[in-house]
C-alpha positions as CSV (number, residue, x, y, z in Angstrom):
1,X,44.5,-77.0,3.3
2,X,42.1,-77.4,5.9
3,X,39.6,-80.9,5.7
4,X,35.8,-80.0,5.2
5,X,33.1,-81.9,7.4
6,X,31.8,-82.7,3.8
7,X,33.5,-83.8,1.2
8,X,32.6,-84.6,-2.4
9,X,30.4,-87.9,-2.5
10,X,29.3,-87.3,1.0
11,X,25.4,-88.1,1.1
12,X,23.8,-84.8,2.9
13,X,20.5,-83.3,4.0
14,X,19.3,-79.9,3.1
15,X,18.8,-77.7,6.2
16,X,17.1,-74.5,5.1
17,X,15.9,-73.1,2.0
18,X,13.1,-74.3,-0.8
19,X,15.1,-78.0,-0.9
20,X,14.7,-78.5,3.5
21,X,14.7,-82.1,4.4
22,X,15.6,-83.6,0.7
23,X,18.8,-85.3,0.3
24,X,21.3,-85.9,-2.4
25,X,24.8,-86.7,-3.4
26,X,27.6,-84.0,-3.7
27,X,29.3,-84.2,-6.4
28,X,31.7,-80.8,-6.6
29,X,32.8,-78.4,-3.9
30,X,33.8,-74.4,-4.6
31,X,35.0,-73.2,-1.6
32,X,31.9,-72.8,0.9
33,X,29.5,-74.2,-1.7
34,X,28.6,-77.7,-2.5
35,X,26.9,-78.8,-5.8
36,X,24.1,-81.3,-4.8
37,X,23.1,-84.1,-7.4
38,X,19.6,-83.2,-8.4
39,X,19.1,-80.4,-5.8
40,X,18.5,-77.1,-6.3
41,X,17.7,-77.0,-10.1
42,X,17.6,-74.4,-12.1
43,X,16.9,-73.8,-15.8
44,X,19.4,-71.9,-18.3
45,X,18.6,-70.8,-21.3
46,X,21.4,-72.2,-24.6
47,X,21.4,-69.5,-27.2
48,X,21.3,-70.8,-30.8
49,X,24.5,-71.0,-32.9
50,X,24.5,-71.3,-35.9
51,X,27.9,-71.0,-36.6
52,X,28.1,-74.6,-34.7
53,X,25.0,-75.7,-35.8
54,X,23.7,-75.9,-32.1
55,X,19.8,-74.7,-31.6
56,X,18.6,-72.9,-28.5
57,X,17.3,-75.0,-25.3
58,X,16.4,-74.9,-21.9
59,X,19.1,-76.9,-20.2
60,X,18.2,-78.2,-16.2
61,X,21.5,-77.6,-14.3
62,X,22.2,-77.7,-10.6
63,X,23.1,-74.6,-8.7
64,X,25.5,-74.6,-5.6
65,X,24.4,-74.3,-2.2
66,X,25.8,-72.9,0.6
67,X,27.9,-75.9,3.0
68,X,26.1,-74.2,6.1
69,X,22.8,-75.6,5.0
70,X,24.0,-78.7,4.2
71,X,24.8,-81.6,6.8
72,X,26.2,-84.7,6.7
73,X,22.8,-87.5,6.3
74,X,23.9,-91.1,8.2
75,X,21.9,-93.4,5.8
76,X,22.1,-95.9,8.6
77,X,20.4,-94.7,11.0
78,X,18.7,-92.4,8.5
79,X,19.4,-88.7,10.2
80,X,21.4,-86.2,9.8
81,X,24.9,-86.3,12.2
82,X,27.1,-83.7,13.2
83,X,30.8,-84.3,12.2
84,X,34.0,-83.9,14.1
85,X,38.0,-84.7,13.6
86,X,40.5,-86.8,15.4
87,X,43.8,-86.9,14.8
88,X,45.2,-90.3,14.8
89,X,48.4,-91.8,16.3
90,X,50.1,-92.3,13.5
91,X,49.0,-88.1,12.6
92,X,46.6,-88.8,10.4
93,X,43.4,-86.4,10.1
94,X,39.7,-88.2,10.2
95,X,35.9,-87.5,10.3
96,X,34.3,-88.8,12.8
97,X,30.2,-89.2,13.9
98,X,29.9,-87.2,16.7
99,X,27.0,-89.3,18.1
100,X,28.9,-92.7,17.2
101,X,31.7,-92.2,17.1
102,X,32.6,-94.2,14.4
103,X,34.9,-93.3,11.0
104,X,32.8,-91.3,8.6
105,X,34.0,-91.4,5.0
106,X,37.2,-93.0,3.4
């Protein structure tokens, strides 16, 4: 399986769309999308059941959004950094800042 530049609990920036510039926590990936902790909101209506008792509501949810409009946010030096990969001596795959070239992640 091949190791994405962002990863679930990565903090990211939005680059395009009606969230640019806002940041947030990922907390699932799908594939190419990411779902972004309090990005991206969108309300869905609950019908009523009243086989279960449950009454109808407007529940807020989070939609995915595409991972290349996302990138990874350094909260150090509080910008957003492109991400590369090393593979280490001992074989192991890692992220990388490209500007710092320090660790990212785990």
């Amino acid at each position: 399986m091949a190791m994405n530049k962002i990863q679930k609990s990565d903090t990211v920036v939005v680059l395009a769309g009606k969230e640019k510039g806002k940041t947030g926590v990922v907390q699932k990936l799908d594939g190419d999308y990411a779902v972004v902790e309090g990005l991206n909101m969108l309300t869905h209506y609950v019908k009523r059941d009243q086989q279960r008792g449950t009454e109808g509501a407007l529940k807020k949810m989070e939609a995915p959004i595409h991972l290349s409009n996302l990138a990874y946010y350094d909260t150090k030096e509080k910008k957003p950094v492109k991400i590369g990969f090393k593979v280490l001596s001992d074989g192991a795959k890692i992220r990388y800042n490209k500007r710092t070239k320090k660790e990212v992640g785990k």
